[in-house]
Each structure stands twice: as C-alpha cells, then as structure tokens.
C-alpha positions in Angstrom: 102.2 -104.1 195.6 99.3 -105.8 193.6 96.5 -104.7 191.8 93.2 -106.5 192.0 92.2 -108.5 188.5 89.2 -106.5 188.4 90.0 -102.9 188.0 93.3 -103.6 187.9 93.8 -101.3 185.0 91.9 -98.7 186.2 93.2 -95.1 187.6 91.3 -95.0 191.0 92.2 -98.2 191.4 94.2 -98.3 194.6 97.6 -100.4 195.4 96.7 -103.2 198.1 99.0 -105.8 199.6 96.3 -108.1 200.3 94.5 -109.8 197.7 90.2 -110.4 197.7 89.3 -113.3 199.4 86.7 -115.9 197.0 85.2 -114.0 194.3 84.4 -110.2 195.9 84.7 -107.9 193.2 85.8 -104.1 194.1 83.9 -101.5 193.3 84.9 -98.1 192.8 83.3 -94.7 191.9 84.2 -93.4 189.0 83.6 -89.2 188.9 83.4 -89.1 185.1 80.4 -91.3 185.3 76.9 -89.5 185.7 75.0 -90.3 188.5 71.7 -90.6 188.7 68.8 -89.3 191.6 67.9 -86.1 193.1 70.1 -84.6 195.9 68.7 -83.4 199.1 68.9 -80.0 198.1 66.9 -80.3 195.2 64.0 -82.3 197.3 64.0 -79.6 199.1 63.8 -76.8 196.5 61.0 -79.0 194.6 59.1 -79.5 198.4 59.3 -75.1 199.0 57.8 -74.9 195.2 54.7 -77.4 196.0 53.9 -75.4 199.2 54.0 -72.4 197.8 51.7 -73.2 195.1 49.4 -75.1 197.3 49.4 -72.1 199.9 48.0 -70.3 196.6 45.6 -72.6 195.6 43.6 -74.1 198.3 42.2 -70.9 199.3 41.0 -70.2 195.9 39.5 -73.9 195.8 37.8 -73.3 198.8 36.4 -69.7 197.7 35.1 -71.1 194.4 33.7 -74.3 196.1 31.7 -72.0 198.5 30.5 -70.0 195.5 29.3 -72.7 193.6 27.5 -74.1 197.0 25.3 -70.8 196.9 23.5 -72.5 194.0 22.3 -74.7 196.7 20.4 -72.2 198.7 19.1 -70.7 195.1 17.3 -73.6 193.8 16.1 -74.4 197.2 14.0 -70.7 197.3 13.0 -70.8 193.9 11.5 -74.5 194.8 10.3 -72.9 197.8 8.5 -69.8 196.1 6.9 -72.6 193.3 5.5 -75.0 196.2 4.0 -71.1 197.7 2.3 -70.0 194.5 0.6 -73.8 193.8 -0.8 -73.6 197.6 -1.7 -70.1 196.7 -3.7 -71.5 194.1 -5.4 -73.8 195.6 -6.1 -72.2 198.7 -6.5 -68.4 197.9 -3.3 -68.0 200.6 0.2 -68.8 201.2 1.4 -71.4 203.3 2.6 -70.5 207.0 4.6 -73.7 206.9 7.2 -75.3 204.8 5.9 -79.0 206.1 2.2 -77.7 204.5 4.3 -77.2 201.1 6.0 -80.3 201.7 9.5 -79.0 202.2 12.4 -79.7 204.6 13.7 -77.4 206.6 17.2 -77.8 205.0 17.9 -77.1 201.3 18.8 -80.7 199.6 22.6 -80.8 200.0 22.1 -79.6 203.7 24.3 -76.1 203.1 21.6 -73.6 204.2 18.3 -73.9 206.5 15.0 -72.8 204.9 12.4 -70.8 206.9 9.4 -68.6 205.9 10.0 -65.1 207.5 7.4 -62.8 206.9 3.8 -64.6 206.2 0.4 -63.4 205.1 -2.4 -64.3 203.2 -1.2 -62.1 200.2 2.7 -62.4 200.9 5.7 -64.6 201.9 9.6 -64.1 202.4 11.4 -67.1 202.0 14.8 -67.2 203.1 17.9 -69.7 203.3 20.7 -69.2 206.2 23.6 -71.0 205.9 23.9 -73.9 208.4 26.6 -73.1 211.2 28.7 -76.1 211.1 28.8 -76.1 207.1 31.3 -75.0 204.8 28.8 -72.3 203.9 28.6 -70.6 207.0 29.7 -66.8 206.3 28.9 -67.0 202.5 25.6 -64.8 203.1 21.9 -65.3 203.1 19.5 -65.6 200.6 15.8 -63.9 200.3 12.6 -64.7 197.5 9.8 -62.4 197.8 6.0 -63.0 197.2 6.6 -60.4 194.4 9.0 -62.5 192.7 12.3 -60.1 194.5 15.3 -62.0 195.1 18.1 -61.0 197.6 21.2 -61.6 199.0 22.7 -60.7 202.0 26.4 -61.2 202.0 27.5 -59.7 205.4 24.8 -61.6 207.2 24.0 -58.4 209.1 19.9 -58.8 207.8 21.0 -55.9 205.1 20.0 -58.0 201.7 20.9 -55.1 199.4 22.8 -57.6 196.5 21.2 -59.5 194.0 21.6 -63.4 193.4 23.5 -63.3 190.1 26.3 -61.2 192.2 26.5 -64.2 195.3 27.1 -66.5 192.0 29.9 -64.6 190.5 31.2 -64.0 193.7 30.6 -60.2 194.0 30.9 -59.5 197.9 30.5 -55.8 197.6 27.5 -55.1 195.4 
C-alpha cells in the first residue's frame, strides 16, 4: 500500500491503494495542534453570563433614568412659581392661568403636566403630574406653594408628605 507524497511521513497518515487524482492535497487533523474558536458550550456559558448581568442592570438604568427625569417636573414649578410672583407684582394677584404666565401645560421635556390647583388672590399651588403614557408615570407628583413649600408625593395618592431633594435621591419612603 502507498502513502500519499504529501503526508506521507506523517503518523495519522492513512495507508490508501489509490493514489490522488491532479494536484489534491490531503489534509489531516493533527490532535497535538491547538485549535483555535470557541466551542458551543462556551457561547453558551458567555450568552447565560450577559443575561444575567443585563437582567441586573436594565432595571437599575431604568430607576436612575426615572430619577434623574424628576428634575424635569422641578425646574418646571420653580419656573412656574417665578412666572406667579412677576404677575403678582405687576398685578397685586396671582395668575388663575398658566397661558396668562405664558406657560404650557406640559413641563419642557413633556414628562409631567403642569396645572395651577389651588388659586387666590394671595396664593397658588402649582403642581406637576406625570403624563400617563411617559416613562414617568408612577414616579410621584410634585407641589410649589405660594409660601415658597415644595412637595412631593411619591405614592400618587394626593398625600405630598416628602420633600423634593428626597424624589432626587430617590428616597421613596420619606
């Protein structure tokens, strides 16, 4: 029996009575050469890792994203309660409108609505509910006072017994 020329010398090479037609050259796989790749089973290992981190970490993302949105309501009141005090000035009473103070009904990134809730000529509530088709829905409502008092409310039950810096560090039961 011949060998082929090729590997002719090598151990795995096997004992064939016919002989490569043209120029095809055997190949052979040699165990004692490393391979190279990942095997199925590590893809797979590597793919369980990933998910668990990412079941970890979206819902963080998305808590801190919400947090961070409140700011958004925030500056939206404190604009509201500056645009108050000018009319107040000018017109020895608050506004009964937010179109009068030249204000949208919507804070600027569109998270929360704005409304006036409680209106006299010597006092105002301003609050800011989150919009229900936001992400910000269920991350509690926001209150400024005439008297300068601001409020949170993060049940959304019409309690507003936190303070603003807690909704901003994320302190849900103040």
């Amino acid at each position: 029996m011949a060998r082929s020329a090729g590997i002719a010398n090598h151990p795995m090479a096997l004992e064939t009575d016919q002989q490569p037609a043209g120029n095809v050259e055997l190949s052979y796989c040699d165990p004692r050469e490393k391979q190279t790749g990942l095997t199925l089973l590590e893809l797979m290992v590597t793919l369980a890792i990933v998910a668990v981190l990412t079941s970890i970490a979206v819902p963080n993302y998305q808590f801190y994203i919400k947090r961070t949105r409140r700011a958004d309501a925030m500056i939206s009141l404190q604009r509201l309660a500056n645009e108050q005090e000018q009319f107040y000035f000018d017109n020895n009473r608050y506004s009964n409108s937010l179109a009068s103070i030249n204000l949208n009904s919507t804070s600027p990134d569109g998270y929360y609505a704005l409304s006036l809730a409680s209106i006299s000529n010597t006092f105002f509530i301003g609050r800011a509910i989150p919009v229900a088709a936001s992400t910000q829905a269920g991350a509690g409502r926001f209150e400024i006072r005439s008297t300068g008092q601001k409020s949170w409310d993060p049940g959304e039950d019409g309690v507003y017994e936190c303070e603003w810096g807690d909704a901003l560090r994320g302190n849900d039961k103040c």
